[in-house]
C-alpha positions as CSV (number, residue, x, y, z in Angstrom):
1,X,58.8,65.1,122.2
2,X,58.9,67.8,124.7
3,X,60.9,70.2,122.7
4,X,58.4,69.6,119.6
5,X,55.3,70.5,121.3
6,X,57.3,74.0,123.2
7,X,58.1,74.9,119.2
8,X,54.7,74.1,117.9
9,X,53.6,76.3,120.8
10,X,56.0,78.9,120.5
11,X,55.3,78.8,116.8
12,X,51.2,79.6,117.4
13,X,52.0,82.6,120.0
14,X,54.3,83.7,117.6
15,X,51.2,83.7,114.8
16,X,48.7,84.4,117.3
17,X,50.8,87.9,118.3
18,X,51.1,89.0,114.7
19,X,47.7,88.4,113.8
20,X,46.9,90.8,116.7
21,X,48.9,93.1,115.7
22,X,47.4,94.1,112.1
23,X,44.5,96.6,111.5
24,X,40.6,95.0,111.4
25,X,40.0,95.8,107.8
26,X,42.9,93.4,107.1
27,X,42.1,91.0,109.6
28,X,38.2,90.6,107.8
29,X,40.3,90.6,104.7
30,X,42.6,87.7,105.7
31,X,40.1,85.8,107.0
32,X,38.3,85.8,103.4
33,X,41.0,85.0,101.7
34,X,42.5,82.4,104.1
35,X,38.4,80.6,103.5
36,X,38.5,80.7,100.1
37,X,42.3,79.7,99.4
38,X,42.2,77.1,101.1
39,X,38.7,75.9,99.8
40,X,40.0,76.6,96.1
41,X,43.5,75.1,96.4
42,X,41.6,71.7,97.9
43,X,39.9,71.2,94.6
44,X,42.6,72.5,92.2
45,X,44.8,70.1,93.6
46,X,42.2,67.3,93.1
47,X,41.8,68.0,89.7
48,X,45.6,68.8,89.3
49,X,46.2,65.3,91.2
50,X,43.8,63.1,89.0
51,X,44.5,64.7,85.6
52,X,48.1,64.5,86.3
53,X,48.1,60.4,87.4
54,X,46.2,60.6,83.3
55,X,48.3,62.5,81.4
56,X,51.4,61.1,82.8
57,X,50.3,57.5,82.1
58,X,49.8,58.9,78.4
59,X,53.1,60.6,77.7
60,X,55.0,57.3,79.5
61,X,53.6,55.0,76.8
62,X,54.0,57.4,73.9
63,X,57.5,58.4,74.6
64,X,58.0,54.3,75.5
65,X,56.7,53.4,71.7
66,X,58.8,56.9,70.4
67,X,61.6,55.3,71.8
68,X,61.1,51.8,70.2
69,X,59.9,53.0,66.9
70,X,63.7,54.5,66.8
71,X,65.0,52.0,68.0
72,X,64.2,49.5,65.3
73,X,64.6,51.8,62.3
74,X,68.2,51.8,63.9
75,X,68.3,47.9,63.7
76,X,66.9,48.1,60.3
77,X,69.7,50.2,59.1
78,X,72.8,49.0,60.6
79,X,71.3,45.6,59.4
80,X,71.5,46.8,56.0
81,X,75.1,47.8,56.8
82,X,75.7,43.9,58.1
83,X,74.1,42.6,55.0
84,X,76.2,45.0,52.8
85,X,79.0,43.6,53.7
86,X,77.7,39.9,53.5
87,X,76.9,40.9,49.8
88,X,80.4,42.4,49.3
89,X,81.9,38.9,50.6
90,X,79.6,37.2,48.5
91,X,81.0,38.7,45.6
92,X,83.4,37.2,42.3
93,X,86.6,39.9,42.9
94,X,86.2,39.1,46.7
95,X,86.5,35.6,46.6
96,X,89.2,35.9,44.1
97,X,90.7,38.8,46.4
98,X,90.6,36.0,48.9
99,X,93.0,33.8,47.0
100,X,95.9,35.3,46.7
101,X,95.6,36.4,50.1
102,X,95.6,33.0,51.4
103,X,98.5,32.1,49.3
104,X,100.0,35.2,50.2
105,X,100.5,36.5,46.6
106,X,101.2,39.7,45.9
107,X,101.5,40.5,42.4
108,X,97.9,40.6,41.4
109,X,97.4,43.5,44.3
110,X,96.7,45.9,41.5
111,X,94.4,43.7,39.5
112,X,92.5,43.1,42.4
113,X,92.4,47.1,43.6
114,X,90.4,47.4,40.3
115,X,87.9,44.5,40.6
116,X,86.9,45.9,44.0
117,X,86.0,49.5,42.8
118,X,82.6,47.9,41.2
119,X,81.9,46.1,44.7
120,X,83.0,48.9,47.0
121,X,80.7,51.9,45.0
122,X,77.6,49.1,44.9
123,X,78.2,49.1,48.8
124,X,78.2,52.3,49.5
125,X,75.1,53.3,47.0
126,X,73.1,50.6,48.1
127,X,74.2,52.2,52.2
128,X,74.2,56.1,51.7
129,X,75.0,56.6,55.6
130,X,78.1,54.3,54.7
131,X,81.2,56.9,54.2
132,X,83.9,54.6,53.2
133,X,84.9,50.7,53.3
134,X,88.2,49.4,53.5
135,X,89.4,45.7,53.5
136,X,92.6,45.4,55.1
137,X,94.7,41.9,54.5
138,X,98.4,41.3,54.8
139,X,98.8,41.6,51.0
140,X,97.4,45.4,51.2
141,X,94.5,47.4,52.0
142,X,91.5,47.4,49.6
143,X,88.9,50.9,49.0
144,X,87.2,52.5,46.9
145,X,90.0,54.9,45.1
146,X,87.5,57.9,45.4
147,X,88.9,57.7,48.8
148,X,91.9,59.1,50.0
149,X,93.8,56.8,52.3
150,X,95.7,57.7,55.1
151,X,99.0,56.5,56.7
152,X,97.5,55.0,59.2
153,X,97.2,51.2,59.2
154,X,94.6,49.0,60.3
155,X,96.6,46.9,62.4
156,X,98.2,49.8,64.8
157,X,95.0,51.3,65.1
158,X,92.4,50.7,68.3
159,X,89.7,48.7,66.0
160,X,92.5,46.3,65.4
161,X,92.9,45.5,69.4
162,X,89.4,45.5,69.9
163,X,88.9,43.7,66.7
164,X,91.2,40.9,68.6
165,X,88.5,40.7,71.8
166,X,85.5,40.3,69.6
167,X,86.0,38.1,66.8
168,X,82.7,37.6,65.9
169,X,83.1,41.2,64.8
170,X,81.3,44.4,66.6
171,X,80.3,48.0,66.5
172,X,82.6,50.6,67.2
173,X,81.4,54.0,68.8
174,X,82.2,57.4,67.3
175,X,85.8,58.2,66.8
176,X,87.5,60.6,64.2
177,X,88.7,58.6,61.1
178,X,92.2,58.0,61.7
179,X,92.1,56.1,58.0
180,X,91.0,57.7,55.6
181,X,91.9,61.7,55.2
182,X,89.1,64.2,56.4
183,X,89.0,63.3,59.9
184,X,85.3,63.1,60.1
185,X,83.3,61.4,62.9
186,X,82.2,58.1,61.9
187,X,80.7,54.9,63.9
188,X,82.6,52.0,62.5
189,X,81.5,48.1,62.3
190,X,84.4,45.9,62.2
191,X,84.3,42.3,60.9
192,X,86.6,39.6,59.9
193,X,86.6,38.7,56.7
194,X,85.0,35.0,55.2
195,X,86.5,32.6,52.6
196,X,84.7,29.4,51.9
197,X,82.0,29.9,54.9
198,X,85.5,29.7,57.0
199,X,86.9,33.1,58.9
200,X,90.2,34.4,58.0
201,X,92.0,35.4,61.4
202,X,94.0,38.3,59.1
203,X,91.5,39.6,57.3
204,X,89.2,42.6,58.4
205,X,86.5,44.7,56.7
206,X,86.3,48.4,58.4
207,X,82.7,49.7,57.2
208,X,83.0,53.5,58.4
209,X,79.5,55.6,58.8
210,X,78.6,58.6,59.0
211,X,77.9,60.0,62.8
212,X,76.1,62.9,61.8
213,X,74.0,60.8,59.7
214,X,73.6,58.4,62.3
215,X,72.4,61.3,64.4
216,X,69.8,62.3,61.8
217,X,67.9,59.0,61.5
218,X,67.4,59.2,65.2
219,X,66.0,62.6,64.9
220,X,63.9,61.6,62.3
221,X,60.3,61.8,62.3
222,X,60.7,63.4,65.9
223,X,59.7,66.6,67.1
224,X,62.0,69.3,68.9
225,X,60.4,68.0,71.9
226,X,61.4,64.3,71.6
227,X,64.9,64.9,70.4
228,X,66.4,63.7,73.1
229,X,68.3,61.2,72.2
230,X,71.7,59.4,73.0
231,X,73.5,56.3,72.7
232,X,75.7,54.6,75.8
233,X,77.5,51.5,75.4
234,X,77.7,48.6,78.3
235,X,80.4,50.6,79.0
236,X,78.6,53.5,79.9
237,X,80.6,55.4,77.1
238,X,78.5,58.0,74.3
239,X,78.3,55.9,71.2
240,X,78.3,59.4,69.2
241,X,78.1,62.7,69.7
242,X,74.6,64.8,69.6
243,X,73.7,68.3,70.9
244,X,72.2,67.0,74.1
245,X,74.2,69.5,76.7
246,X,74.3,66.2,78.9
247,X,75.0,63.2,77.1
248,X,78.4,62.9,78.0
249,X,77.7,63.7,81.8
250,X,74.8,60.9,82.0
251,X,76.8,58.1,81.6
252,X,79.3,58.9,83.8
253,X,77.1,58.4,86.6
254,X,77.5,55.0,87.9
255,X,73.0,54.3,88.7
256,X,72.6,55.6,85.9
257,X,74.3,53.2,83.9
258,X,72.7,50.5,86.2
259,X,69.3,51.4,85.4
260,X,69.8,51.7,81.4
261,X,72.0,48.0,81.3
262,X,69.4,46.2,83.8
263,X,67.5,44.7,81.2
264,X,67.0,45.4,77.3
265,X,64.3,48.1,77.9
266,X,62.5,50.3,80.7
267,X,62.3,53.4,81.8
268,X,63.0,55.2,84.9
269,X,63.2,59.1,86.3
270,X,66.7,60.3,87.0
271,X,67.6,63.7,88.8
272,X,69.8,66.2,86.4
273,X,71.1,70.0,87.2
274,X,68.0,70.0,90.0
275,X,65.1,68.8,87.3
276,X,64.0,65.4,87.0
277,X,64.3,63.8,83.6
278,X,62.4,60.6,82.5
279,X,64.5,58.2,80.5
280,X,63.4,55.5,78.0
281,X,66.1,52.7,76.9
282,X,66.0,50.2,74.2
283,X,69.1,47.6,73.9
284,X,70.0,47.7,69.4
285,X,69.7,44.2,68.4
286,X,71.5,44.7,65.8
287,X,74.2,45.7,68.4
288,X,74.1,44.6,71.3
289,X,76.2,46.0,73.4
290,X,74.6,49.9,72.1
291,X,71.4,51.0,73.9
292,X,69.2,53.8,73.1
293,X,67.9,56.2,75.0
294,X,65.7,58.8,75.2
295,X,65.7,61.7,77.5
296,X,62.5,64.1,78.1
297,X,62.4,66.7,81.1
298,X,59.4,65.6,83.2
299,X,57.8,68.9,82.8
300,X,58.1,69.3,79.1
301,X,56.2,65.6,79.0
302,X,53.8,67.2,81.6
303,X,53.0,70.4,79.9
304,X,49.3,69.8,79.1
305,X,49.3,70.0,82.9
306,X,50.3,73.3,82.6
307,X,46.7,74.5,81.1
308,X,45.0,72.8,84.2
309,X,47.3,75.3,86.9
310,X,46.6,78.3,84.7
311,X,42.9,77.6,85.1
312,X,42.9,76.7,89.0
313,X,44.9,79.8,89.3
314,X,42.9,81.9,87.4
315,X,39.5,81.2,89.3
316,X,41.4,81.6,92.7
317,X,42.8,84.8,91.9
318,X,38.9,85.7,90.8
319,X,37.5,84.6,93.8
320,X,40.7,86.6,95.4
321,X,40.1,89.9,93.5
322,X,36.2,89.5,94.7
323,X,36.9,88.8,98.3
324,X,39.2,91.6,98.3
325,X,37.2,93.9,96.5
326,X,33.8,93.7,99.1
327,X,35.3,93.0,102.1
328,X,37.7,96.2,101.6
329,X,34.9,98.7,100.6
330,X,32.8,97.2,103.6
331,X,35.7,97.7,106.3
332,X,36.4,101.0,104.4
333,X,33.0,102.3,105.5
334,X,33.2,101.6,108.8
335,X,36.5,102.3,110.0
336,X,37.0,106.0,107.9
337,X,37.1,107.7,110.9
338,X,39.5,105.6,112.4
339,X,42.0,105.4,109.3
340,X,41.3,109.5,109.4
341,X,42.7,109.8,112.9
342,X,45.8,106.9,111.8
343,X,47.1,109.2,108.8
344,X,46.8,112.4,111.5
345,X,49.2,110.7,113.4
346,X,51.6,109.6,110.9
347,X,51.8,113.7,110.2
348,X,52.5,114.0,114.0
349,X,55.5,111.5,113.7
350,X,56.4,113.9,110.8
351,X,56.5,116.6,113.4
352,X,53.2,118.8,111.9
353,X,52.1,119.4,115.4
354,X,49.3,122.0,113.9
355,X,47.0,118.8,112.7
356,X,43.2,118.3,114.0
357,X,40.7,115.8,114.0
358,X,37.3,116.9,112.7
359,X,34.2,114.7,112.9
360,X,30.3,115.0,112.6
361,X,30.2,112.3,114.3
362,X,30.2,111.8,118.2
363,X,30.8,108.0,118.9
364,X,33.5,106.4,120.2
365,X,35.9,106.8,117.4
366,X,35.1,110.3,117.2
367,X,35.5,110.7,121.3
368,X,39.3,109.2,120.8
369,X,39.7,111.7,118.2
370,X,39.0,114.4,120.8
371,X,40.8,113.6,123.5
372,X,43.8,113.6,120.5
373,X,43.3,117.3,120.0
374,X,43.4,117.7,123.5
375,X,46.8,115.9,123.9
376,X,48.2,117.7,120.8
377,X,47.4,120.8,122.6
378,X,49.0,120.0,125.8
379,X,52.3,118.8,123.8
380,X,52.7,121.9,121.8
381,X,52.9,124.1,125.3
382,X,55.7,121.5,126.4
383,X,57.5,121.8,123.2
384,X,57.9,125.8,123.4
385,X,58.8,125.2,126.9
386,X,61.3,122.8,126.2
387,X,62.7,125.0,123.3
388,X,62.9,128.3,125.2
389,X,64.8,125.7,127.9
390,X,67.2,124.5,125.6
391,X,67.6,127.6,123.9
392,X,68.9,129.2,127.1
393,X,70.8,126.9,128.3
394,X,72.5,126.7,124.5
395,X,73.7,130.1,124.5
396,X,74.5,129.6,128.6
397,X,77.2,126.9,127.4
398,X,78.4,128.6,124.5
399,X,79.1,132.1,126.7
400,X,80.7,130.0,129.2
401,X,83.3,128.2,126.4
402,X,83.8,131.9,125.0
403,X,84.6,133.1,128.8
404,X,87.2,130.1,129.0
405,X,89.1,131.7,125.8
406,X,89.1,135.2,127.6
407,X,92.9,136.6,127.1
408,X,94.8,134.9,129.6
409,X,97.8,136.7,128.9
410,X,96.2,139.6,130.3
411,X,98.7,138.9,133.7
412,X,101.8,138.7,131.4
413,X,100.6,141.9,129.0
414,X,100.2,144.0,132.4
415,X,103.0,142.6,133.8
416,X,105.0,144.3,130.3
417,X,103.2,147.2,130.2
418,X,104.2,147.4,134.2
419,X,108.3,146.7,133.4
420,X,108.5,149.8,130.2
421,X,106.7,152.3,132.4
422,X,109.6,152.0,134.7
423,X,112.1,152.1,132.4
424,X,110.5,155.0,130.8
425,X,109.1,153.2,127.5
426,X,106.2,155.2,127.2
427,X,105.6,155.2,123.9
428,X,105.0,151.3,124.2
429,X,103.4,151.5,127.4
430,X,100.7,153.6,125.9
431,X,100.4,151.5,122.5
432,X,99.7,148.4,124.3
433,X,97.2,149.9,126.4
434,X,95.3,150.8,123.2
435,X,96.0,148.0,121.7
436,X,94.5,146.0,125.1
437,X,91.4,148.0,125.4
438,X,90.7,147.8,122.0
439,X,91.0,143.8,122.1
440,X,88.9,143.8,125.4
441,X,86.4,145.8,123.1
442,X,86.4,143.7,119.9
443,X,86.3,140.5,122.5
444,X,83.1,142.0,124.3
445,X,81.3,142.3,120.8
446,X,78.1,144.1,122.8
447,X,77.5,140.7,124.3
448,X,76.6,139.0,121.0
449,X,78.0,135.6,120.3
450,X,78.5,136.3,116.8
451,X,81.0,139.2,115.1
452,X,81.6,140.3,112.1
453,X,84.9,139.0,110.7
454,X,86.6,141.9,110.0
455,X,86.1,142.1,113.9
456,X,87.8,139.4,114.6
457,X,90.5,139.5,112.9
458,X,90.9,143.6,114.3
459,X,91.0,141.3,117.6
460,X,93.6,139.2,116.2
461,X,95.4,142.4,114.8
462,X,95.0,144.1,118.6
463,X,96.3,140.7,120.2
464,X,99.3,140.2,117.6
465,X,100.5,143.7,118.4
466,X,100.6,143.7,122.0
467,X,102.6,139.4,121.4
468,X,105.1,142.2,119.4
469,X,105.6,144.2,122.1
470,X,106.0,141.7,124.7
471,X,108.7,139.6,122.5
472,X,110.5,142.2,120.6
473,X,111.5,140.7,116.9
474,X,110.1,137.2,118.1
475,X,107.7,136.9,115.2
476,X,105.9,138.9,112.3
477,X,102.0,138.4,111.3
478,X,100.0,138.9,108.2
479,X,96.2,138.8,107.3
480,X,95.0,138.0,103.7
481,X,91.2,138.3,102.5
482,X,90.5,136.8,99.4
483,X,87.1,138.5,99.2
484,X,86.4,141.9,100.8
485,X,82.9,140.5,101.4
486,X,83.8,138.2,103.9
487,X,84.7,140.6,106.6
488,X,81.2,141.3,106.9
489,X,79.9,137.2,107.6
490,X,79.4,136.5,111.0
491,X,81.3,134.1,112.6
492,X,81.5,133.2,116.7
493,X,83.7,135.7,118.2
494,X,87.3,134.6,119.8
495,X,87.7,132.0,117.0
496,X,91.0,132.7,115.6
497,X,92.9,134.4,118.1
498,X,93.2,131.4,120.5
499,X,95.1,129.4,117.2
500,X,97.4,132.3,117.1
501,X,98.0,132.4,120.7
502,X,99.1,128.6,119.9
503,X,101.7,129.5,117.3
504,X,103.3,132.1,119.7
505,X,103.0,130.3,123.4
506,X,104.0,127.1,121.5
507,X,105.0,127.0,117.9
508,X,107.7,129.9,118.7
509,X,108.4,128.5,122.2
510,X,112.4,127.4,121.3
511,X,113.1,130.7,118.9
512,X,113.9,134.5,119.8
513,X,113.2,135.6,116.4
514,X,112.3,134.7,112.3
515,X,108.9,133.7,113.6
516,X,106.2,134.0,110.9
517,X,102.0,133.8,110.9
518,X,99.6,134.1,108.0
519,X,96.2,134.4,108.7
520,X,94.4,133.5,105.3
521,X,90.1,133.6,104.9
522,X,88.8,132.8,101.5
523,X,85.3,131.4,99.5
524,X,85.1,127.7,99.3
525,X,82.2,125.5,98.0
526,X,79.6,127.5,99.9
527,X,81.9,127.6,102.7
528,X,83.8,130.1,104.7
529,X,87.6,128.4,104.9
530,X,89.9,130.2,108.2
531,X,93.7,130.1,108.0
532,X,96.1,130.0,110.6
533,X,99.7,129.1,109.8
534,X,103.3,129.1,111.1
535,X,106.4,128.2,110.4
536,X,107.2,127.0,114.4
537,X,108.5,124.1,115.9
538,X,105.4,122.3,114.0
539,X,103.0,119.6,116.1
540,X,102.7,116.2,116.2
541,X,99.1,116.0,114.9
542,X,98.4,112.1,116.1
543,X,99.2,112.8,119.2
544,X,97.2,116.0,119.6
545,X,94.2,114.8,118.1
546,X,94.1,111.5,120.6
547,X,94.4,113.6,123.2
548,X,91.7,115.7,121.9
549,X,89.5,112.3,121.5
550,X,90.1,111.4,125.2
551,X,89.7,115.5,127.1
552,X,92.8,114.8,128.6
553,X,95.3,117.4,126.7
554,X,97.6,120.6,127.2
555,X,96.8,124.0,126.8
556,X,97.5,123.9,123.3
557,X,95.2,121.2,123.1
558,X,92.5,122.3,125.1
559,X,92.2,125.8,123.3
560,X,91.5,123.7,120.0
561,X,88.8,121.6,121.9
562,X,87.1,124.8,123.0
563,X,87.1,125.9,119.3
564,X,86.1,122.5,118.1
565,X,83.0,122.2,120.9
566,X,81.9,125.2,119.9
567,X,81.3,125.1,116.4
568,X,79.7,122.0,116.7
569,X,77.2,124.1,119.1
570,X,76.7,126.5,116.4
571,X,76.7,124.2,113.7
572,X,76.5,120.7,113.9
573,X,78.6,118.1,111.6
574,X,78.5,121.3,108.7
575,X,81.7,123.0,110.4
576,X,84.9,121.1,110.8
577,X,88.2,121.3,111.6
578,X,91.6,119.7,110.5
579,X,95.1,120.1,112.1
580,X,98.5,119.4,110.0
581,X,102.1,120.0,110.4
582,X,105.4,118.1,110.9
583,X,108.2,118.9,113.4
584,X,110.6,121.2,112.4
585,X,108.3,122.4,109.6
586,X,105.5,124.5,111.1
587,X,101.6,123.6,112.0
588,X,98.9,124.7,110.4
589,X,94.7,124.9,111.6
590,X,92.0,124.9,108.9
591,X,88.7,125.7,109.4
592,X,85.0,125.6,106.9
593,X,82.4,127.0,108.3
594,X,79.1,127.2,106.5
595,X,77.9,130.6,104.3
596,X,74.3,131.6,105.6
597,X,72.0,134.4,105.9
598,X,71.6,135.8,109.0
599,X,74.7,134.2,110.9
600,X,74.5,131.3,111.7
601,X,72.4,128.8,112.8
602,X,72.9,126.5,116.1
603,X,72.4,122.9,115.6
604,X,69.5,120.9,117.1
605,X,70.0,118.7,120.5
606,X,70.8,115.4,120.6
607,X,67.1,114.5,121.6
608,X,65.9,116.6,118.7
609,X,64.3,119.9,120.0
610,X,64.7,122.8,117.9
611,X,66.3,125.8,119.3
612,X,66.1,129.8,118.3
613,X,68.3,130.6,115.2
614,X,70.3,133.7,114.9
């Protein structure tokens, strides 16, 4: 009881919260409607309520005396069947039939065949939803010789053994004419047949009938509505076949057959595919064991109720429409100012900082709107101190990644140029002094974070000549331009030259000469796409890009984080870079870096201010 009332509780703060937290025009609005819902719905459901308890009440008893109208024009017929046969046993060739039969003479068979014929075709013209008759005796079957007989004989067949459990004779349900050739549907009434007012125990008379007729007088006189009809014996078996979708699944169900055998007629509702169905039953007198039913959804037999929702509906949306309608121009009117200063600040969150409210008036709306403008001014002076802020200390972390890639071979180039001056190499001594001034130049770049490409790869050029005079024959180098206007893109400075550094510190580490680098920049998508390939002692990419992932990695590694860290600085998730190579087989560093006008532009902060573009 205790845990009920905390939800109920829980339940109205929850309500009493959101209700809080929408806007007064649609709290008036809600209110309205809630009033007038609730006062409309009362008396639609009244009126629903009582015309519903009518109606129903209506369509029971009209589907009841549907259902037993059917019923005995069923009787009637299979009556006429029963009394068709009487007739046919009444008959001169029958009783003569019966003769021979009892004295188990066979050599009139043929004389008797022919006497039949007149009997049999009166039968089935006086029956029309008869199909065929056959009399079968131990002396031979007798029919009608219009029909073609089949191999089949009486006494193997299932009418036979169920012939033997009702002697009194009985109605078989549909079954395909086993027979008589065709193998049509047909309902069959089995019957022993009668001599002298006595029963003959081996003599039987097979009256076959048409299902599909069968299933025509039931429709008859019916509208698509009320054709819902099946048959179930005792048994809880489909008597014939119809186009109900669910006549063989209702009888199947065990209360279902309960309800329909409980006594010779009723009704009840019964629960199908998640509708509810009403169902009116009739037991045949005719036969006994077959009961008729008919099946109706509840709503189809309710459907003049249907008129009676449409119109509830239909004034409540009015009413709905109306409330709406006033109650929104009224709130309209007198919270403009406020919905003005709402969309202003929607823009705001859109970052159009350069919005201003404007009102004649000067109440207290119109004073928050005010003290708005104020704020907005205050937060554009702290967003252009932020962005000069961020800007500097953007271009403060990318000159202090570019510092980290200053040549650190400078101590080994010296060290060279040191060793051939002694021993007289002068002509080397004063190439790689060139070369090392000219690399120090091209590395400078005037202080700008961005170069030219054709500058960087002179820088690579510079670097890879001084690498050839340090390790004599170790390697050679190329450079290939797809486009000559690519030199002239801008691209950070010290990009390339630390990936070459890679392929001679590392990729030629185990080699003294055969080494090989191609530097390759071409056009790609919109995209400048960087080169640098060897055919070294190749990388083990997993392991390099883990280590990458964690900070924790080697030279080698840490020259491509510096690269990778710093075009993310410039710009953002546009640039990438991809490692490959196997061992043995060379490595190879690609690079995209996005075409734009200008150079390039640095990417926003992780909290979103803008910063200077170049």
């Amino acid at each position: 009881m205790r845990t009920l009332k905390d939800g109920c509780n829980l339940i109205r703060a929850k309500i009493s919260e959101n209700y809080y937290r929408i806007s007064i025009k649609q709290r008036v609005l809600l209110s309205f409607i809630v009033l007038i819902t609730l006062s409309i719905s009362a008396m639609g459901t009244l009126t629903y309520w009582i015309a519903a308890k009518e109606i129903q009440n209506n369509a029971f008893e009209t589907r009841k005396e549907t259902v037993d109208k059917t019923t005995q024009l069923l009787d009637y017929r299979l009556n006429d069947v029963a009394m068709s046969v009487q007739s046919l046993m009444l008959s001169d060739a029958y009783r003569q039939l019966m003769i021979d039969v009892q004295a188990h003479d066979v050599t009139n068979y043929y004389v008797h065949l022919s006497e039949m014929q007149y009997v049999l075709s009166q039968v089935t013209f006086n029956e029309p939803m008869i199909e065929n008759v056959l009399i079968a005796t131990p002396i031979g079957d007798f029919y009608s010789t219009t029909q073609i007989r089949s191999q089949h004989s009486f006494y193997g067949s299932e009418l036979y053994d169920n012939s033997k459990k009702n002697p009194g004779g009985y109605w078989a349900k549909g079954h395909y004419d086993r027979l008589f050739t065709g193998n049509g549907r047909v309902i069959s009434f089995v019957v022993r047949g009668i001599y002298d007012h006595t029963p003959i125990t081996n003599v039987f008379i097979v009256v076959n009938l048409q299902e599909s007729k069968i299933a025509g007088l039931l429709n008859q006189n019916t509208s698509k509505q009320e054709r819902g009809y099946f048959m179930l014996n005792t048994e809880g078996e489909a008597v014939l076949e119809t186009r109900l979708p669910y006549h063989q699944q209702l009888p199947k169900d065990p209360a279902f057959l309960r309800e329909t055998t409980s006594g010779s007629q009723g009704y009840f509702f019964y629960p199908f595919s998640g509708k509810e169905y009403l169902i009116n039953y009739r037991q045949s007198a005719s036969a006994p064991n077959w009961i008729l039913a008919g099946i109706q959804s509840k709503e189809e037999l309710l459907g003049q109720l249907k008129g009676v929702q449409r119109a509830t509906l239909y004034v409540i949306g009015v009413f709905l429409l109306t409330t709406w309608f006033f109650s929104n121009k009224l709130t309209a009117v007198l919270l403009k100012p406020l919905f003005k200063l709402s969309r202003l600040m929607r823009r705001v969150e859109e970052n159009q900082l350069s919005v201003s409210f404007e009102s004649k008036y000067n109440d207290e709306i119109a004073q928050v709107g005010f003290q708005f403008n104020r704020m907005m001014a205050e937060i554009k002076t702290l967003i252009e101190d932020v962005r000069e802020n961020e800007e500097g200390k953007r271009h403060a972390e990318i000159r202090a990644l570019t510092a980290q890639m200053e040549p650190h071979f400078l101590y080994n180039t010296l060290n060279t140029i040191y060793c051939k001056s002694v021993l007289g190499e002068n002509q080397d001594v004063n190439e790689m002094i060139l070369a090392l001034s000219q690399m120090f130049q091209l590395g400078l770049g005037g202080g700008k974070d961005l170069i030219p490409l054709g500058d960087e790869l002179a820088h690579v050029q510079q670097y890879c000549a001084i690498q050839q005079k340090c390790y004599e024959e170790l390697f050679e180098y190329r450079v290939v331009i797809e486009e000559e206007e690519l030199l002239s893109f801008p691209v950070p400075k010290i990009i390339l030259q630390p990936m070459v550094e890679n392929s001679i510190q590392h990729g030629f580490s185990d080699r003294r000469e055969g080494g090989f680098i191609t530097v390759r920049a071409s056009l790609e998508q919109s995209m400048l796409h960087l080169v640098v390939e060897d055919n070294g002692t190749g990388m083990n990419v997993v392991k390099v890009q883990e280590g990458m992932a964690r900070q924790t990695v080697s030279k080698k590694g840490y020259a491509l984080v510096n690269i990778r860290h710093r075009l993310q600085l410039y710009y953002g998730p546009d640039a990438r870079m991809e490692l490959s190579g196997e061992a043995g087989k060379g490595s190879r560093t690609d690079l995209w870096i996005p075409l734009r006008e200008g150079g390039a532009l640095l990417y926003e902060t992780a909290a979103g201010h803008p910063v200077m573009r170049h």
